[in-house]
C-alpha positions in Angstrom: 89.7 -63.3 67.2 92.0 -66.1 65.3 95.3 -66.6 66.2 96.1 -65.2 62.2 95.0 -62.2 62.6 96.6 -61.5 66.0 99.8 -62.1 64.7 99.3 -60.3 61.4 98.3 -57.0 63.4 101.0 -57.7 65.9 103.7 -57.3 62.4 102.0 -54.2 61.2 102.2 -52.7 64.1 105.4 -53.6 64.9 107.0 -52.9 61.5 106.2 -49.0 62.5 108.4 -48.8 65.7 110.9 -50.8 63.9 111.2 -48.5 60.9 111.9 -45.5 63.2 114.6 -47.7 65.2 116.3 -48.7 61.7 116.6 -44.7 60.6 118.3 -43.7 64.1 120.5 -46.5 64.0 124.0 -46.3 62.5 125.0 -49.9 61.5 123.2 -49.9 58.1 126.3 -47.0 56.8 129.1 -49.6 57.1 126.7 -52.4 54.9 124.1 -50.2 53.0 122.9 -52.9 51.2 121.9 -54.7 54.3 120.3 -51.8 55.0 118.3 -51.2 52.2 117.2 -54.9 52.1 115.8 -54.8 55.6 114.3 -51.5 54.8 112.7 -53.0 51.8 111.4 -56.0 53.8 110.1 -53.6 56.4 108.2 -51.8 53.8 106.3 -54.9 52.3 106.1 -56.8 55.4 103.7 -53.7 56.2 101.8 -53.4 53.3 100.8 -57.6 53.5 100.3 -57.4 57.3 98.1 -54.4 57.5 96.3 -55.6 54.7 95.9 -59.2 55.8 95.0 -57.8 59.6 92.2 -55.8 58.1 90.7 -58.2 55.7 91.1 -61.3 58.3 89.0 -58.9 60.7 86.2 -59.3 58.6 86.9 -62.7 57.0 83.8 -64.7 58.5 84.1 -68.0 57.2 85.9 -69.9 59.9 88.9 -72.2 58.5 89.4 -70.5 55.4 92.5 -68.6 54.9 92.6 -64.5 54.6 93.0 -64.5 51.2 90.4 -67.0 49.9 87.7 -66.2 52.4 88.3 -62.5 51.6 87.0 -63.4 47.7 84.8 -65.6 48.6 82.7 -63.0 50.3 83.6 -60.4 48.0 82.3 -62.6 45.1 79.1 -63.1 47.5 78.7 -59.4 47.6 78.6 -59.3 43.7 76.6 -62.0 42.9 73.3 -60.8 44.9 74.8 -57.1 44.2 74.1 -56.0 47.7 76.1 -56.3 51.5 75.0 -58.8 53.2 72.8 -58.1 56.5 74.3 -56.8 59.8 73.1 -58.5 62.4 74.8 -57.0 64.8 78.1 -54.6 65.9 80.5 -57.4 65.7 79.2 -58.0 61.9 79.1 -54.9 60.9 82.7 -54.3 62.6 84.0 -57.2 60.3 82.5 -55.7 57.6 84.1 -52.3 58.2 87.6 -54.1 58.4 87.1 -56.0 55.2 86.1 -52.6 53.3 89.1 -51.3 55.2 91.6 -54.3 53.8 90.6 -54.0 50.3 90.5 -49.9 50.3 93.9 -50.4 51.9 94.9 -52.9 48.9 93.9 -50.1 46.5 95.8 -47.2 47.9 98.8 -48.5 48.3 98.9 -49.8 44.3 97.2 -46.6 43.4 100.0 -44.5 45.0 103.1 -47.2 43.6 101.4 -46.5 40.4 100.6 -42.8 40.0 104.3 -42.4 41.6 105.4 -44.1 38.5 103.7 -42.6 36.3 104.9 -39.4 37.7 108.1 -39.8 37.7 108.3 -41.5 34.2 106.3 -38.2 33.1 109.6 -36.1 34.5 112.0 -38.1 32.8 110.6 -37.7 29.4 110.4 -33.9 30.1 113.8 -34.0 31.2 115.4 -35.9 27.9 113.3 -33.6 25.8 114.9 -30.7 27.1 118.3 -32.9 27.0 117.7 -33.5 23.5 117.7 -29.4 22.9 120.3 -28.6 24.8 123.0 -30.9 25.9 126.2 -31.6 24.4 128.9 -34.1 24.4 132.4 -33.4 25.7 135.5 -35.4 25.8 136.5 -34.9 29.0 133.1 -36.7 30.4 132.5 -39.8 27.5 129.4 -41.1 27.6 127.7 -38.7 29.4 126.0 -34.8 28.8 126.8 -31.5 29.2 124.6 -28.7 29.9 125.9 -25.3 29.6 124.9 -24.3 33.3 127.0 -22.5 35.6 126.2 -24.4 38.8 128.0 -27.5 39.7 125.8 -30.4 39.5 125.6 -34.2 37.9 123.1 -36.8 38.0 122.0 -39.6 35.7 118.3 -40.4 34.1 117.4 -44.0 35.0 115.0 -46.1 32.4 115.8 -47.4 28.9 117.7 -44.7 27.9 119.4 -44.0 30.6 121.9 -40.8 30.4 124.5 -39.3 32.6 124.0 -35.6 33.2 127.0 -32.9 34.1 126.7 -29.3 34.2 129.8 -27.3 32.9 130.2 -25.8 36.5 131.2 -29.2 37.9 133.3 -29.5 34.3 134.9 -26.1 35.4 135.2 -27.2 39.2 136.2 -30.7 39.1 139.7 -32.7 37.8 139.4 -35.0 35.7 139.8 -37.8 38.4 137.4 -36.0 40.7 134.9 -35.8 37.3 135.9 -39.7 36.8 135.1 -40.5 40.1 131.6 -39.0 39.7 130.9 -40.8 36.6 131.5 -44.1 38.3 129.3 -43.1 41.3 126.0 -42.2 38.7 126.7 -45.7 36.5 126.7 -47.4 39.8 123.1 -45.5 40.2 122.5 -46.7 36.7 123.6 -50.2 37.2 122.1 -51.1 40.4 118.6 -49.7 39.4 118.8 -47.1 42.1 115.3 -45.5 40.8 113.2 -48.7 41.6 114.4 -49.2 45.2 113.7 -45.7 46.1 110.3 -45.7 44.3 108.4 -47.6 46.9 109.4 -45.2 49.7 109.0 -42.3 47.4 105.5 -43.2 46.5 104.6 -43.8 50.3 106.0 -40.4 51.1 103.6 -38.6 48.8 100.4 -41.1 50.0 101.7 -40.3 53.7 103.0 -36.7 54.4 102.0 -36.2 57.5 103.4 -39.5 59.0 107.3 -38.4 59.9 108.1 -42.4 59.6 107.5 -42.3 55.9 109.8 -39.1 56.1 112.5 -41.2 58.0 112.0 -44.2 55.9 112.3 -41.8 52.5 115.7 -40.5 54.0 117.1 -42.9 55.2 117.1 -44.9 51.9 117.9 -41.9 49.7 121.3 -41.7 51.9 121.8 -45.3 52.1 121.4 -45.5 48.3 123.9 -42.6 47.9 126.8 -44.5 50.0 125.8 -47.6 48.1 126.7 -46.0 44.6 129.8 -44.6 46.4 131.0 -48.2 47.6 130.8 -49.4 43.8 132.8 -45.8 42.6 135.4 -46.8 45.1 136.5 -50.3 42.8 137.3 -48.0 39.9 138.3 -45.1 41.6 139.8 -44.0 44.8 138.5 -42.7 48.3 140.1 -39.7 48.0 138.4 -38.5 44.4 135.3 -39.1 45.1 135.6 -37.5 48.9 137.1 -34.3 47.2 134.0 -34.3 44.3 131.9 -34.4 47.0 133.3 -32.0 49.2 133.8 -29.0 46.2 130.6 -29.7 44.6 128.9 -29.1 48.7 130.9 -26.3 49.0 129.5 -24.6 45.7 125.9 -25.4 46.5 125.2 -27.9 44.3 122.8 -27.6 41.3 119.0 -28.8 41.7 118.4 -32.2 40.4 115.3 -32.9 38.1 112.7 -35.1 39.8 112.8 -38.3 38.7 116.8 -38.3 38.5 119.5 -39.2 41.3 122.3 -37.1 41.6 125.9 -37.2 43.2 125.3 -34.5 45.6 121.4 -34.3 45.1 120.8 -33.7 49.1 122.8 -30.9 50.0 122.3 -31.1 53.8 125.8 -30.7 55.4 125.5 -33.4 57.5 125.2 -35.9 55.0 127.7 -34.8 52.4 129.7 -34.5 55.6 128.7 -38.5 57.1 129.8 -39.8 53.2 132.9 -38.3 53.1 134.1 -39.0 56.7 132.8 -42.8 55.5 135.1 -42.7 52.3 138.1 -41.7 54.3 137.1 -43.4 57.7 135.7 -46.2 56.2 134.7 -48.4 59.4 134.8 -52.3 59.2 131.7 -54.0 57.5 129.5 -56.2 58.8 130.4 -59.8 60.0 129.2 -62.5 57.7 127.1 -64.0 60.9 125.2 -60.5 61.2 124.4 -60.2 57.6 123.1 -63.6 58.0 120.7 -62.2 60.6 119.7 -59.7 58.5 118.8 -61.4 55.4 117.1 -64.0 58.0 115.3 -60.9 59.6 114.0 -59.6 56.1 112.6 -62.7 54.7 110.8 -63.4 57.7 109.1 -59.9 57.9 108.0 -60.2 54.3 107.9 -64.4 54.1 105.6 -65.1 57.7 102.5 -62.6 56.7 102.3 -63.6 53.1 102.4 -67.4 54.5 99.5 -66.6 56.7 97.3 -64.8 54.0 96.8 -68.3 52.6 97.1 -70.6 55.6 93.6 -71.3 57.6 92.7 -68.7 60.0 93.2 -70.5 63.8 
């Protein structure tokens, strides 16, 4: 077994405990874009080393790198049109591992894609509806009102993106609690909240029964959340947003369409309740040398297993 592959199993597997360290731990609240970096380098640092562990299992041709000796054989396979003789287990255990990699390869694009396409299908069922029964209103400019009595407001990421608010939260909020919520779902808008959570989203579907997907899911949803709440606080104040947050809890909060990222879209008390102790309690960020780790961290988990899918197995 090459020294490649050893090290490429070594980061799959040890992208898994890491994940479930990362959603216990508390640090990533006080930077949540730290967070969410290291959670998206966790997440493709994954996908390349399992894949790249798999395939260099079965990659036979010694000296050639995982990704070149990987199509190599795979264009051997289709030019004679058969598999080629297994001589013995270890063959046909490389063999498995290869079929593995490349069936691994396809279900993770397959489930990025169909999650896509799923959630793109929502969104255009969601302005269609828009488009029939929202309204504009002064007191909210630029976004849409819907004539619903719960209090709930989220925004519709894409290229026509729209801010959503239910005349509940119109009813419930002041106009600098409603102001505050604006800036918190252009923030969503702005930052492309949608794609970093697609990833995570998609795995969760491909990967229900594993509860790390589930940790991984949440723990980005909320990090996103506090991240939109960090860019709300350079327009508007601690305070407004806290109190949005706290009356639109209190009164349930209205379902938010799939597809869509809301305000107050988890209704869990414990994390309306960690945001708005973080708004008022806001702890000190990270220290510049920390981050540095971090970004450091995140590059390598993503930057050493793509090296090695085209460096010569050893």
């Amino acid at each position: 077994m090459s020294a490649t592959v050893v090290i490429l199993a070594a980061v799959a597997i040890g992208c898994i405990p890491a994940a479930s360290t990362l959603a216990a731990a508390s640090w990533p609240r006080r930077s949540p874009a730290a967070g969410i970096l290291l959670w998206q380098a966790l997440g493709l640092g994954w996908g390349i080393a399992a894949i790249g562990a798999l395939i260099g299992f079965g990659v036979t041709a010694r000296g050639a790198a995982v990704a070149s000796g990987a199509l190599n054989q795979l264009a051997g396979i289709v030019r004679t049109g058969s598999l080629p003789p297994v001589a013995d287990v270890a063959a046909a255990f490389r063999m498995l591992c290869l079929v593995a990699g490349m069936v691994l390869l396809g279900v993770l694009c397959w489930i990025l894609v169909a999650a896509s396409a799923s959630v793109v299908r929502a969104r255009q069922r969601q302005r269609e509806l828009l488009n029939l029964l929202a309204r504009g209103d002064p007191k909210v400019p630029g976004a849409l009102v819907v004539d619903h009595p719960a209090a709930t407001a989220y925004c519709l990421p894409g290229l026509r993106s729209a801010i959503v608010v239910s005349a509940g939260t119109l009813d419930l909020l002041d106009a600098d609690e409603l102001a505050a919520v604006l800036a918190h779902e252009r923030a969503h808008l702005r930052e492309r909240h949608d794609l970093v959570l697609l990833p995570f989203l998609a795995l969760l579907r491909a990967f229900r029964w594993a509860e790390v997907a589930r940790q991984a899911y949440q723990a980005v949803e909320l990090l996103i959340e506090m991240h939109a709440d960090d860019r709300a606080l350079r327009q508007r104040s601690a305070r407004e947003l806290a109190t949005a947050l706290l009356r639109v809890g209190a009164a349930g909060g209205g379902r938010v369409p799939s597809g869509a990222l809301g305000a107050a879209q988890r209704t869990e008390e414990c994390e309306v309740a960690a945001r708005v102790i973080r708004l008022l309690r806001p702890a000190p960020g990270l220290s510049n040398a920390t981050l540095a780790v971090i970004i450091g961290a995140s590059a390598a988990i993503v930057a050493v297993p793509a090296a090695l899918l085209v460096l010569p197995l050893r």
